[in-house]
C-alpha positions in Angstrom: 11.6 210.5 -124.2 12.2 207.1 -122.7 9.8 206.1 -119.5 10.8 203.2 -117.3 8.4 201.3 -115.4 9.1 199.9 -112.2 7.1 197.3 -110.4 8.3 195.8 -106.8 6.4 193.2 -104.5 7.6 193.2 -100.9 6.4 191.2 -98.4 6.9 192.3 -94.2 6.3 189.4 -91.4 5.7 188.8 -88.2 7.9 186.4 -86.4 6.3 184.2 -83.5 8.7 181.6 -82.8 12.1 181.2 -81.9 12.8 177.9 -83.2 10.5 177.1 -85.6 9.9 180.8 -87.2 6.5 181.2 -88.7 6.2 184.8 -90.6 2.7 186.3 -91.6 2.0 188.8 -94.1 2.0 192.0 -92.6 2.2 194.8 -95.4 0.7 195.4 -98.2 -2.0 193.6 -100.0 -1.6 195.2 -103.0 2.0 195.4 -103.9 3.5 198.7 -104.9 7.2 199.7 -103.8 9.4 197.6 -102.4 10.7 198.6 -98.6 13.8 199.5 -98.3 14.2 200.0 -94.8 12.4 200.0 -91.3 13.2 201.7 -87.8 11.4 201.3 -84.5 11.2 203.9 -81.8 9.8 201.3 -79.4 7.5 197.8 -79.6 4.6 199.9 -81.2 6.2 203.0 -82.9 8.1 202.5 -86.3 9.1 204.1 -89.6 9.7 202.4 -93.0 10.8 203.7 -96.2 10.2 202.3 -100.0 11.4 203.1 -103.4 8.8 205.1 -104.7 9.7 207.9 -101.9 7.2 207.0 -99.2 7.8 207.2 -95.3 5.3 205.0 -93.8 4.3 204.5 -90.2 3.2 201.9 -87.9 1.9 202.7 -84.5 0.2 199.4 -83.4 3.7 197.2 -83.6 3.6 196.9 -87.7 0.1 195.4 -87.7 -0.8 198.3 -90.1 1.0 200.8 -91.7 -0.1 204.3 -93.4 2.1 206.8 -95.6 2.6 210.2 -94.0 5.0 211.6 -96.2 5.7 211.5 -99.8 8.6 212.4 -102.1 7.7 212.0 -105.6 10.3 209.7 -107.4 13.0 210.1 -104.8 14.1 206.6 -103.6 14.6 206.5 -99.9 17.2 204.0 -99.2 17.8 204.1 -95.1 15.7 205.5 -91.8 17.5 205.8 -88.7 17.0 207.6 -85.5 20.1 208.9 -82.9 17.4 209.2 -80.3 12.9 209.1 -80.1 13.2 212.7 -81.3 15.8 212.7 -84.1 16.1 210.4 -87.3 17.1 210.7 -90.5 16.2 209.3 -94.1 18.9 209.3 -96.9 18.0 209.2 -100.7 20.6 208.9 -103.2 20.0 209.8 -106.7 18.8 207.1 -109.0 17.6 208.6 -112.3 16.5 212.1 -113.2 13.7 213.5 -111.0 15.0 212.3 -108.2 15.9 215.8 -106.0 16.2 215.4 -102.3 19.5 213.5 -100.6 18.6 214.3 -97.0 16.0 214.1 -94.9 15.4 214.1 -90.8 12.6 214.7 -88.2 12.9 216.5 -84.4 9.9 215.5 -83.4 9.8 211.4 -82.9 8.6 211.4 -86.9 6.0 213.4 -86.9 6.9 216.1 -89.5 9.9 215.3 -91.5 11.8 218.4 -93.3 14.5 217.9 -96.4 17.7 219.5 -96.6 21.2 218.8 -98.9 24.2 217.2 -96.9 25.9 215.8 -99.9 24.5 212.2 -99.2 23.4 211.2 -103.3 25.9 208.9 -103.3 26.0 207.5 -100.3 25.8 203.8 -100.1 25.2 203.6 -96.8 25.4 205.8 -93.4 25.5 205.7 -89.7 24.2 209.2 -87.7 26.3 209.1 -84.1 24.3 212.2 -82.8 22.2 215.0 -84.1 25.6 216.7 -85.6 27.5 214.2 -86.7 26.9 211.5 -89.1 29.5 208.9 -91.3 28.4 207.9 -95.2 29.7 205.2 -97.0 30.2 207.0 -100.6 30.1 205.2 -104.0 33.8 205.2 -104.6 34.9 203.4 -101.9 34.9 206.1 -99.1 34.2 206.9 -96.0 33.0 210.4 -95.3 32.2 212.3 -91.6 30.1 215.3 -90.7 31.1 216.8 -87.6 30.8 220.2 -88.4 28.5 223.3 -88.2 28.9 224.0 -92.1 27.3 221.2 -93.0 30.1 219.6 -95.0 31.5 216.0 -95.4 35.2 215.5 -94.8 36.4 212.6 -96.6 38.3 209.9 -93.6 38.9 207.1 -95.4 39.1 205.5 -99.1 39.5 202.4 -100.4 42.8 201.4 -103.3 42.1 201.8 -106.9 43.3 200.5 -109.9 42.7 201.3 -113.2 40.4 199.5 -115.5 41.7 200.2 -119.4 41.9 204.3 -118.5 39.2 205.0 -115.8 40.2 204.6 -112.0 37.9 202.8 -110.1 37.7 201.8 -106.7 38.6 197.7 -105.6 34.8 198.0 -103.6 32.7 199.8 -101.5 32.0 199.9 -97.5 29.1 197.6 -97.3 27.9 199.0 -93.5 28.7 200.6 -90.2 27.8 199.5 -86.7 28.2 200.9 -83.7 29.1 198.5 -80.9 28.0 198.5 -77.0 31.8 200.1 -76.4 31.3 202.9 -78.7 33.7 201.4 -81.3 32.2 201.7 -84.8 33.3 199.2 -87.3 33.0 199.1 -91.0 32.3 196.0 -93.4 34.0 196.5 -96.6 34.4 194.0 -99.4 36.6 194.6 -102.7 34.5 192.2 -105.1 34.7 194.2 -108.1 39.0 194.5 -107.8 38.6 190.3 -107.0 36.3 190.1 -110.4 38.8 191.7 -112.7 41.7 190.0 -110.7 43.8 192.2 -109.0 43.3 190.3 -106.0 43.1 186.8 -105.5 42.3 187.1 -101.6 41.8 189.1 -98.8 38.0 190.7 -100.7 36.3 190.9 -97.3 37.9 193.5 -95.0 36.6 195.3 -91.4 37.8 198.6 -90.3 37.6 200.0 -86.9 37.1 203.6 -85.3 37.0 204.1 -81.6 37.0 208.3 -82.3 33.7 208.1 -84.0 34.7 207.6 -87.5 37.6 210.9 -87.5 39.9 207.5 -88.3 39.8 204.2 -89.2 42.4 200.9 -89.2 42.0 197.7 -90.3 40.6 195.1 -87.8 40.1 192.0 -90.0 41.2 191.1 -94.0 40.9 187.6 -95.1 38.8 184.9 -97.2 38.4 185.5 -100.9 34.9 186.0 -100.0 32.4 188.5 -101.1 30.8 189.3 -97.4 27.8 191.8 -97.3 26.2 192.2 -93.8 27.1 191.2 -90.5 25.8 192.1 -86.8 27.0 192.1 -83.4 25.3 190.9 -80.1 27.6 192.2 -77.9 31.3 193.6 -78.3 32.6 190.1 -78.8 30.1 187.7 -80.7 28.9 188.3 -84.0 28.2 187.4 -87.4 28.8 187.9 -91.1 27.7 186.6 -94.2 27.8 186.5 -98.2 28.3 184.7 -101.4 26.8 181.4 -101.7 25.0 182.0 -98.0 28.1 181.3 -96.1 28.0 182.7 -92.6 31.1 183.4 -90.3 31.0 183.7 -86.6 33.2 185.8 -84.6 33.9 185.6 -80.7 36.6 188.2 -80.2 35.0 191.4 -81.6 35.4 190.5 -85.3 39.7 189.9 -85.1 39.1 186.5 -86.7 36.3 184.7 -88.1 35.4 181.0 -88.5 32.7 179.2 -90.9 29.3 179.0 -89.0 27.1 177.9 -91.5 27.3 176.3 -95.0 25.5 174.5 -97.5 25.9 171.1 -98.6 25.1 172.1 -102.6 25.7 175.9 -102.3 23.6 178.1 -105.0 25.9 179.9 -106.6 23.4 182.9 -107.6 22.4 184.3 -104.3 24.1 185.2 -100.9 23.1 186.7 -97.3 22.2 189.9 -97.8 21.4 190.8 -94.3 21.9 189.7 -90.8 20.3 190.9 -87.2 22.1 189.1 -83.9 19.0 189.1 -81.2 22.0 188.3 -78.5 25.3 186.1 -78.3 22.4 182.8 -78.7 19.7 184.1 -81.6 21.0 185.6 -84.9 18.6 185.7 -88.2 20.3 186.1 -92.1 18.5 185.9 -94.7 19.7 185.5 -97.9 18.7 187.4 -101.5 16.2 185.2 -102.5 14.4 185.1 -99.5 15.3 182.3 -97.5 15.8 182.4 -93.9 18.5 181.3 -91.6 18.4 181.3 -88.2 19.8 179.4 -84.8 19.1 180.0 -81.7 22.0 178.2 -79.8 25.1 180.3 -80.9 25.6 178.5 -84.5 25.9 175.2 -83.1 22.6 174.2 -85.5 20.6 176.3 -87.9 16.8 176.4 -89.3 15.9 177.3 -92.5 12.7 178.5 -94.4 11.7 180.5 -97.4 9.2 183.3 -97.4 8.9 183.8 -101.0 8.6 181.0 -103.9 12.1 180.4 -105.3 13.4 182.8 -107.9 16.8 182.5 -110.2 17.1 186.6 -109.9 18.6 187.9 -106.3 16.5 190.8 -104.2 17.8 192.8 -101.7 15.8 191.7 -98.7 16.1 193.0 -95.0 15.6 192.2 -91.3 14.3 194.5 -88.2 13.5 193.2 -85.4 11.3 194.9 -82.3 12.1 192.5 -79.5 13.4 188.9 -79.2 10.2 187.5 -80.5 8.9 189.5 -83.1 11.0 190.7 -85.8 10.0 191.9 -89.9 11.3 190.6 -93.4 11.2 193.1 -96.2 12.1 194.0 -99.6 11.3 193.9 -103.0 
């Protein structure tokens, strides 16, 4: 029998300044799983999630954190909450041992319960309510529950094309965000079609549902760009980034898209893996090797600063932030 080892350092800071962002070590100070993903209820309540299959909690504004639930070997990927009552957790399976998909609280976080929605592959998802929630799956689709039977109806997939005699899809949805007007939109990117050349352009790619994900159209296809997170401050103004830390700005709700921030000698081995927009002036990204970009005039000029030594391998890290001024970097 083969055993795998797996050992993560993740890092979680404070942020104290707008212009000049200073971050703090926060959590832990012994590494052990890196976090996934973090959710506040309000400036002193929150919920994070690690690989290792720990829910952790901060009630002090992420000054301290403490695990109060465990899932041995399931990976928990996402936390989100509809509401300060509801949220849920998604694990998709990893490796053998890990059992659970689904998991969600109804009382602010307190006890959390598991149950089987048919989330292992999901990729990423977006709950709209207590009953109904959209997956991104890993062939490309785009799945809704909005029923009492506790089943996912596919409501969108992406095209395939075969590679030598196995059909594969041209990319996955990337993430969902729900906008002030109640639109949801989609960011998709078909990198692996792009790799093996059955595109040339048009990789990045935004759908649009104003009926709460039952359908979807295309908003926005261009760039031969790999794009991997983007966020909104308002139904207008936003921002997207990926490969080679490119970031794109958008004034008229993500219909077209113009370069906001490049690099003079762009490293070809990393990318923005996430972005947070505070409002239409403040947006953070930072990038897989743990660099972060940030202005806080719109784009017009950017800072930059890196909160983990330089590394040739990309990490997934992440952003949350609890009110304009402070704000958390995590990941492996």
């Amino acid at each position: 029998m083969k055993i795998l080892w797996f050992v993560f350092v993740y890092l979680i800071y404070s942020f104290l300044s707008t212009t000049h962002a200073q971050w703090e070590m926060r959590y832990p100070s012994q590494p052990t799983s890196g976090i996934n993903d973090m959710f506040f209820l309000d400036q002193s309540v929150g919920y994070a999630v690690n690989g290792s299959g720990s829910i952790l909690k901060t009630i002090d504004g992420g000054e301290h954190w403490n695990i109060t639930k465990h899932y041995q070997r399931d990976y928990l990927t996402e936390v989100k909450f509809v509401d300060s009552q509801n949220g849920f957790i998604i694990s998709p399976f990893s490796y053998i041992g890990d059992s659970q998909d689904f998991m969600f609280t109804t009382d602010g976080g307190n006890y959390w319960q598991s149950n089987y929605l048919g989330t292992s592959d999901a990729l990423t998802f977006l709950p709209l309510s207590t009953s109904e929630m959209i997956k991104s799956g890993d062939q490309g689709t785009i799945s809704k529950l909005d029923n009492f039977f506790f089943f996912l109806s596919e409501r969108y997939r992406i095209p395939i094309y075969f590679e030598w005699d196995i059909v594969v899809p041209y990319g996955y949805i990337n993430q969902f965000e729900k906008l002030n007007s109640g639109r949801i939109v989609a960011l998709g990117s078909s990198w692996r079609a792009f790799q093996m050349n059955v595109i040339t352009d048009s990789v990045a790619f935004i759908l649009y549902s104003d009926d709460n994900g039952s359908t979807w159209d295309t908003l926005w296809c261009d760039l031969p760009k790999v794009l991997r997170a983007f966020s909104f401050a308002d139904d207008n103004n936003g921002w997207m980034g990926g490969s080679e830390n490119e970031i794109y700005k958008t004034t008229d709700g993500g219909m077209s898209w113009q370069l906001n921030y490049s690099e003079i000698n762009p490293d070809p081995y990393t990318s923005i893996s996430k972005i947070k927009a505070i409002d239409p002036l403040t947006v953070f990204a930072v990038t897989t090797k743990g660099k972060i970009i940030s202005s806080s005039n719109g784009g017009v000029s950017w800072d930059t600063t890196s909160v983990v030594p330089y590394s040739y391998y990309e990490s997934y890290f992440n952003l949350n932030f609890i009110k304009d001024q402070k704000g958390f970097v995590f990941g492996p």
